[in-house]
N, C-alpha and C positions, 0 to 999 in steps of 0.2 A: 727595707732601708729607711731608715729614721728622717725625714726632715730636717731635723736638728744637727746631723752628722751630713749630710750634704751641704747646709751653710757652711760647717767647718772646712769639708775636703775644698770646696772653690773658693773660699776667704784665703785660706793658705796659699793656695795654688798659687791664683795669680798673683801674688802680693810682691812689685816690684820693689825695688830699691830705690832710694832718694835722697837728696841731702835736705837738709835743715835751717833756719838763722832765725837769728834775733833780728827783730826791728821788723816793722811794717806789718800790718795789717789788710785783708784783704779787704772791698769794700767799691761804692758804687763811686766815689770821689778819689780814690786812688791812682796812684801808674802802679803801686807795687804790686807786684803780684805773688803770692802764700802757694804753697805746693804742699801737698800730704806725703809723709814717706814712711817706708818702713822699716829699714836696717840701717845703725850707723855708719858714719865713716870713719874708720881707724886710720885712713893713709890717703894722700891726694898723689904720692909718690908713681904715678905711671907706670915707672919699673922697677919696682920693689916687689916683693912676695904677696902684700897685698893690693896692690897696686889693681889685679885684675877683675875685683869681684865687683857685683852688681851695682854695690851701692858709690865704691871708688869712681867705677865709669863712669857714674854720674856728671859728678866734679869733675872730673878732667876732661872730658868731651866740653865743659863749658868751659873750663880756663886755659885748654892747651887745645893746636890743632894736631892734624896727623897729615900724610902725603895725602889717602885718598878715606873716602869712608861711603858707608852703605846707607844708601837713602830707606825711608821707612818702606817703600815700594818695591825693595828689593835691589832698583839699580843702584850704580856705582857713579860718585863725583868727585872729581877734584876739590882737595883744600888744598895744600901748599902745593900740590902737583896739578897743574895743567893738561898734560898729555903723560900719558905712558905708552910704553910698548916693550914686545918681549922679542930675544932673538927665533931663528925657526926654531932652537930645542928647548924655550920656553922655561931656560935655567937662568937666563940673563935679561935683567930689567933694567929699562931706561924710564927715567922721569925728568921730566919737563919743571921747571918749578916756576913758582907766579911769583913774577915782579914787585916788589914796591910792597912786601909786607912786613911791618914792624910786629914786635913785642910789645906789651902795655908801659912798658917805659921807654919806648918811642924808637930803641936800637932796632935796626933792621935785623933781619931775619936771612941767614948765611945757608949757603950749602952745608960749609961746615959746623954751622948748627943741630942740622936733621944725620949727617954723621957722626956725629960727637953723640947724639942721644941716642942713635942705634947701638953702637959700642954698650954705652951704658945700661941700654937696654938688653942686651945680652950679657953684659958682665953679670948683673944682679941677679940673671935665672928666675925670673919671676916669672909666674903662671904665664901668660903673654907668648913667653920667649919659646918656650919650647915648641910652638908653630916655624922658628926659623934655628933649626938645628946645622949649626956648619956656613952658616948663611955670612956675607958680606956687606958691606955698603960702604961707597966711595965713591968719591966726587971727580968729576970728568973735567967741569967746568961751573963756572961760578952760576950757574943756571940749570944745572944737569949733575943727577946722584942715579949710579948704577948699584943694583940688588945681584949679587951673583948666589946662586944655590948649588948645593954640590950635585945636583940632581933636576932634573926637568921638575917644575910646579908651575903649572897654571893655576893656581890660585894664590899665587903671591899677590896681586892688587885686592883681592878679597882679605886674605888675612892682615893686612897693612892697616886696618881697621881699627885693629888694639894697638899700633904704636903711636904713640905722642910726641912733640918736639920739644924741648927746651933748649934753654941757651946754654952753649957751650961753657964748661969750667963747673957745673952743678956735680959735686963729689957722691960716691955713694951715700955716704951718713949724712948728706947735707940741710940737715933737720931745721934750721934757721931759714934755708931758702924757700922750705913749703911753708913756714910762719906766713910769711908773706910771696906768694910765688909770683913769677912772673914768667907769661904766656902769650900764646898771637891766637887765644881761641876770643870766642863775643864778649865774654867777660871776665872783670877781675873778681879775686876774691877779696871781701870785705872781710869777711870773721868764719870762723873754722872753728866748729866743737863735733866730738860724734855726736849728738844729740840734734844739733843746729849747722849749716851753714848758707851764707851770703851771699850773692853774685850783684856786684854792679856792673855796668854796661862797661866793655873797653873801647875807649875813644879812639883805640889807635888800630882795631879792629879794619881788613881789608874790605869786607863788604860792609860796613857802617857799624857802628854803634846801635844796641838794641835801643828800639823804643818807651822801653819800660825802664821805669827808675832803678828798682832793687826785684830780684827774684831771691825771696827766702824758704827753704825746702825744709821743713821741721818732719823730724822723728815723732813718728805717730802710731806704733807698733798694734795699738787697739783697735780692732775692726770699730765697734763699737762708738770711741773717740774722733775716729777719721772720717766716718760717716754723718756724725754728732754737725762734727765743725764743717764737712762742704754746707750741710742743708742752713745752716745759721751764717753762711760765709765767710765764718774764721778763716776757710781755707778756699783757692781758688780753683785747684786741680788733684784729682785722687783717681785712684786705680787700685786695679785687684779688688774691685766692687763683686762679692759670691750673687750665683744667680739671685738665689731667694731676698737680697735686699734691692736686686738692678728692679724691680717693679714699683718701688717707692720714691727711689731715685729717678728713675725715670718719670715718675709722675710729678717732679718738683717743676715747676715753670721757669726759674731761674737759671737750669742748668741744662748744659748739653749732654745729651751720652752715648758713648760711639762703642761695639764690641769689634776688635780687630784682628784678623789673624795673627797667630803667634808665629814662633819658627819654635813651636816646642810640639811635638809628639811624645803621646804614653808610649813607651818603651818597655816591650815585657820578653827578653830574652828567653831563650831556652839552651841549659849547658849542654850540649850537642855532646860532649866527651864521654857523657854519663849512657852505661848501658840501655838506661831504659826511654834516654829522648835522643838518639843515636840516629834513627831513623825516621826521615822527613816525614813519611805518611802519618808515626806517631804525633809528631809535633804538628803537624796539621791538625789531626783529628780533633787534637784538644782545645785548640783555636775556635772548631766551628762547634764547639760543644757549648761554648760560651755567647749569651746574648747581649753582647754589647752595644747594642744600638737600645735596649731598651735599657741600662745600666747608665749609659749616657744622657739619654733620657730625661730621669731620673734627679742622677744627680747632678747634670751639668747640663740643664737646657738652654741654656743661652750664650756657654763659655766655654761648651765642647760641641765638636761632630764629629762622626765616624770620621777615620783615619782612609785617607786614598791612595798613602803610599807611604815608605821606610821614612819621608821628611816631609817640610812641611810643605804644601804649594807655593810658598813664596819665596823658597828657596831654588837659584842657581840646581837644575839636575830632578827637577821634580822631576815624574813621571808618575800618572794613574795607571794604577792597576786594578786588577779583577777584584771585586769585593771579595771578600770569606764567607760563604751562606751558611748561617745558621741551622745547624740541624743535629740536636742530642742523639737521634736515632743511630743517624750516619754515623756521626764520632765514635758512636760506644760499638758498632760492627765493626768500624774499621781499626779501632785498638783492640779487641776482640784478635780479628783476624791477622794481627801485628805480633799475637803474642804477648801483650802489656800485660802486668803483673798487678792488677787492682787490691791487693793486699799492701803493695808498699806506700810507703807515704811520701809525696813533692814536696819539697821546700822551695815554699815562696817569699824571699827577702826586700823588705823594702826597707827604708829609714822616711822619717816626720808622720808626724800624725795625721797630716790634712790628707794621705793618700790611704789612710784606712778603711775607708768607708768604700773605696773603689775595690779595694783587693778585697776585703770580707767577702763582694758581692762575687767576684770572681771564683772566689774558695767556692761559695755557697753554688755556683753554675756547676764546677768539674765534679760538686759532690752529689748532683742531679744526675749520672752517668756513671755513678760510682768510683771516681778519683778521688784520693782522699791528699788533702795539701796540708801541712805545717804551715802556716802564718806567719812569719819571723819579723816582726818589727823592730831595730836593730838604730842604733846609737850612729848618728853619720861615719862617724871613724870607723867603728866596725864594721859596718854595711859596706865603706871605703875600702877596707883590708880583705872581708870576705870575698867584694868583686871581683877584685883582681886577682885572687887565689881561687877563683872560681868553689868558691865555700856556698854552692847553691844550685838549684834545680831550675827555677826561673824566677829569674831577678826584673824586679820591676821599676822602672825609673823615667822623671820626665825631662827627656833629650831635647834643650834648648839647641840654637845654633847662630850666634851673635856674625856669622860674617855672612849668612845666607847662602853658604855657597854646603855641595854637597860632598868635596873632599874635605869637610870637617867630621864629617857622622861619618857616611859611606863609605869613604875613602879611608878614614884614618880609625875606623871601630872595626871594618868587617875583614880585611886581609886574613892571611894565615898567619902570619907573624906577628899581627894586634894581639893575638892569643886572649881577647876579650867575651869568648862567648864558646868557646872549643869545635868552632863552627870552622873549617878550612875546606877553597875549593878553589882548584888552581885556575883554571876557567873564569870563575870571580878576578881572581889577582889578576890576572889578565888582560880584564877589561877594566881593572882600578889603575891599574898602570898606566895603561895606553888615556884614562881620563887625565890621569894626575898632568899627561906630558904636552895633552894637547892647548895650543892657543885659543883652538875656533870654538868659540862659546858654545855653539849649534852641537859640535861635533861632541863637545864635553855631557852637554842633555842627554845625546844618544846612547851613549856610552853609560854614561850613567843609570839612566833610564832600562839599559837594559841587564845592568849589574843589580838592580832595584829588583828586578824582575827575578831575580834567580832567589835573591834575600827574601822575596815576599813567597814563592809558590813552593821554596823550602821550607818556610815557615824557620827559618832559621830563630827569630820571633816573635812575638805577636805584636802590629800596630794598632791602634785598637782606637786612640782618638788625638785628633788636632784641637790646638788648645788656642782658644783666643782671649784676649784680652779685657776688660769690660772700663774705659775712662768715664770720667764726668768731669765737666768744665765748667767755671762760671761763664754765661752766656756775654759778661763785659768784655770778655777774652776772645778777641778774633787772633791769625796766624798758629794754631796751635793746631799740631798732626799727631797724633796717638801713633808710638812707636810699637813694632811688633815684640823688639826684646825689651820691653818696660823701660827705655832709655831715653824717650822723647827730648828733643831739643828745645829748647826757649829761647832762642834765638830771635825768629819770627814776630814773638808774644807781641801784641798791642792791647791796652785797653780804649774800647770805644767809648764816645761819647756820650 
């Protein structure tokens, strides 16, 4: 495995999303502070179609709030909500909401605000929505908004993570009102292009106004560029740094660099429906034929480790399980003795380039035991359409989880009726059920934790590595916490003296 193809697989990898702007410069005399980003922004719209994607979170997590959201550590806080709590069948939410919070144009901030923006946040059917299928919200009292579900969910305060609030009368098309929007998150926005946007501080902000003048988050799509500008100070904050440049960066004296855990696990399916990975000891076998710990290695020494479970550690329902031990010998007896047909050929599907370097190495493992795999690197839409037609042998992909919680993967990819992997066990649904309904967090680990258990020793399929993230900060930058899902807040940001 080339050097040269290991910068690309982890440059790609971690490369979060970010907005952009004009004006201000990073610098030892400045408040403003520069951010390096990677993908535009087409929409600041929260609940529009694209409303949900990496780089929109951005922006809107800074100019709009939500009820509650997930701290970088996993737990959960209040922003417009105070208190919550569920009934015993964990179908019915109450929220609390906080007193005394305006909008950046100084209107206070309604119950019937945060109902009005759920409404429209399920009218529009944007990525987002489909976490609250059948779902309600309505106001009790000018202090207090009830979530009703047609169904038990404990993880309703998790996923309330991607709703936004706006002010009530914001129409679907209302394309004039993001020109200029207005919001009760830290900041406003000054200027909006995909390439570029702005954030000044909102004065009318519940826990204060930031301390920093302007935060501008500029499109920076070239590794090469992004890296250029932290070390010269063009720019103040970057991420998705591939290992092979973190020893350079890391040697600058000017900057800080922190690698953090993600909530993204490599994800390598196996179509269980398919005669020939039918059965678990098969799909085992193949798992431990493979050396991914020195694969990892390799290519991801700083921004991966082996995998301890179906999700990530910092997610709501982790649970460690048994390693997979490495042993070609083993695997190739016990597909041998399974009857596996070493004449046919697996197809292994993935989409983007930066994960090719990983799957070659993986081909190149199952072809050490005489597994012979088709490669299929596949255009996102088609790799999209394949998925879910299950048009593959083992599909490989890396499973982010933006609410940390584990009825987002667990709960809602492995059922029998997800029909995402042709893997069914009623056993499993069983104990996703009894997770999905319970309140007690505790109770939800266990549960979980032991649904984990049945997904990892079936090898339903292969987890292979946890992915962390790599920042670098100018050191003028104190309050700045590197977020697991590349969404870091600026909130915090101070430039010292």
């Amino acid at each position: 495995m080339r050097r040269s193809l290991a910068i690309v697989a982890v440059a790609a990898l971690a490369l979060s999303a970010c907005t952009t702007t004009t004006g201000g410069t990073a610098g030892s005399g400045s408040t403003e502070v520069v951010v390096a980003g990677t993908y535009p922004i087409d929409s600041i719209d929260p609940h529009g179609p694209q409303g949900g994607g990496t780089g929109p979170q951005m922006a809107e997590q800074a100019i709009f709030s939500r009820l509650l959201r997930v701290k970088p550590d996993g737990t959960l806080e209040g922003d417009l909500a105070t208190a919550w709590k569920s009934d015993p069948t964990a179908s019915e939410w109450t929220f609390t909401l906080r007193q005394g919070v305006k909008f950046s144009d100084g209107k206070p901030v309604t119950a019937k605000d945060i109902v009005d923006s759920f409404k429209r946040f399920i009218d529009l059917k944007g990525t987002n929505s489909a976490n609250f299928p059948g779902y309600t919200l309505a106001s009790t009292s000018d202090t207090e908004v009830v979530l009703k579900a047609p169904k038990p969910d404990a993880a309703i305060p998790r996923k309330l993570a991607v709703f936004f609030v706006l002010p009530s009368g914001v129409t679907a098309n209302d394309t004039a009102f993001f020109e200029r929007p207005v919001g009760s998150g830290p900041f406003r926005l000054e200027r909006f292009s995909p390439n570029e946007i702005v954030f000044v501080p909102n004065e009318h902000h519940y826990g204060g106004a930031p301390k920093v003048s302007k935060v501008t988050v500029r499109k920076m799509p070239e590794l090469a560029a992004r890296l250029t500008a932290l070390r010269t100070g063009e720019v103040d904050i970057a991420w998705g740094i591939p290992d092979d440049q973190l020893p350079a960066v890391q040697g600058e004296s000017s900057l800080t660099v922190q690698t953090v855990q993600s909530s993204a696990v490599f994800t390598m399916w196996f179509n269980s429906s398919i005669p020939a990975l039918k059965e678990a000891a098969v799909r085992r076998a193949l798992w431990q034929a493979i050396d991914f710990q020195t694969i990892i290695k390799q290519l991801y020494p700083q921004t991966g480790t082996p995998s301890e479970g179906v999700v990530s550690a910092n997610t709501l329902g982790f649970v460690k399980q048994e390693p997979v031990r490495h042993d070609p010998a083993a695997a190739k007896a016990a597909l041998t003795a399974a009857g596996f047909d070493f004449n046919q050929k697996l197809r292994l599907q993935f989409a983007n380039a930066e994960f090719r370097p990983f799957n070659q190495a993986v081909v190149s493992e199952l072809q050490k035991i005489g597994v012979q795999v088709d490669l299929l690197e596949k255009e996102q839409a088609v790799f999209t359409k394949d998925l879910l037609a299950l048009n593959w042998d083992i599909n490989f992909q890396q499973l982010s989880n933006p609410t940390l919680d584990a009825a987002n993967t667990i709960g809602r990819l492995y059922p029998c009726a997800a029909k995402r992997n042709g893997y069914c066990n009623p056993q499993l649904d069983q104990l996703l059920a009894q997770a999905g309904a319970s309140a007690d967090e505790k109770e939800r680990v266990r549960l979980y934790g032991e649904a984990a258990r049945i997904i990892w020793q079936d090898a339903v399929g292969m987890f292979p590595m946890a992915v962390k993230h790599a920042y670098a900060w100018n050191k003028r930058l104190s309050g700045f916490t590197p977020d697991p899902n590349g969404l870091p807040s600026f909130a915090g940001l101070q430039v010292g003296s």
